[in-house]
C-alpha positions, 0 to 999 in steps of 0.5 A: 365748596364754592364749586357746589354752590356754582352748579347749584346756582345754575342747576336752579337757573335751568329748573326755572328755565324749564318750568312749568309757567303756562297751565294749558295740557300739550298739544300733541302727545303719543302713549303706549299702553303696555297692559292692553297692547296698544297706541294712544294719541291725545291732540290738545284743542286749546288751554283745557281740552283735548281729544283722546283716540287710542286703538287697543287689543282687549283680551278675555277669557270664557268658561262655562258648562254649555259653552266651554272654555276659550280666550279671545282677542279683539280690536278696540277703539276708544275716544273721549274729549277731555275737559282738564278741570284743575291745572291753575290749583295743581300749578299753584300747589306746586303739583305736576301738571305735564304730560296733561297730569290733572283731573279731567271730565271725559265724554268716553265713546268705545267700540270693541270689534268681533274677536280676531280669534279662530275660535268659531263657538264665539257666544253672544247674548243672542239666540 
């Protein structure tokens, strides 16, 4: 029994080694979107902001009477500068706050570039 209390005394020494004092998102951190394949890259700036950059393939899909049907894949940039709004009442609360967990604000930019597919009737809303 003594033994029990022993790890649980020094599993908890460690847990507060490793906890979260600081309330400031990461500085750097890289993701990878499985749902639209891609990679994402997110630089902290100071205490509450960062800036999020990810390239991505967007897939969709077109079925119509005069155009036909066809899918298409395309490249996709997007970047946002975050503002983390609630890490102090997250911390306090007892919530997560690592890997930049909270709820933030964004300026979102996002480009989408042609189709990388062969198919050449491709539509656009011109004509």
């Amino acid at each position: 029994m003594k033994n029990y209390i022993y790890i649980l005394l020094i599993l908890l020494m460690f847990s507060k080694l490793y906890s979260q004092d600081a309330t400031s998102v990461e500085k750097n951190q890289i993701k990878i979107n499985l749902l639209l394949p891609g990679f994402a890259y997110e630089r902290g700036f100071n205490k509450k902001h960062t800036l999020y950059s990810e390239l991505s393939f967007g897939i969709g899909y077109r079925n119509s009477d005069f155009y036909g049907s066809a899918w298409s894949f395309y490249p996709n940039i997007t970047g946002q500068f975050r503002h983390y709004y609630n890490l102090e009442r997250r911390v306090i609360k007892g919530k997560v706050i690592k890997h930049n967990s909270g709820g933030f604000i964004a300026l979102h930019a996002n480009y989408n570039f042609k189709p990388l597919s062969n198919d050449n009737s491709y539509s656009s809303n011109e004509t």
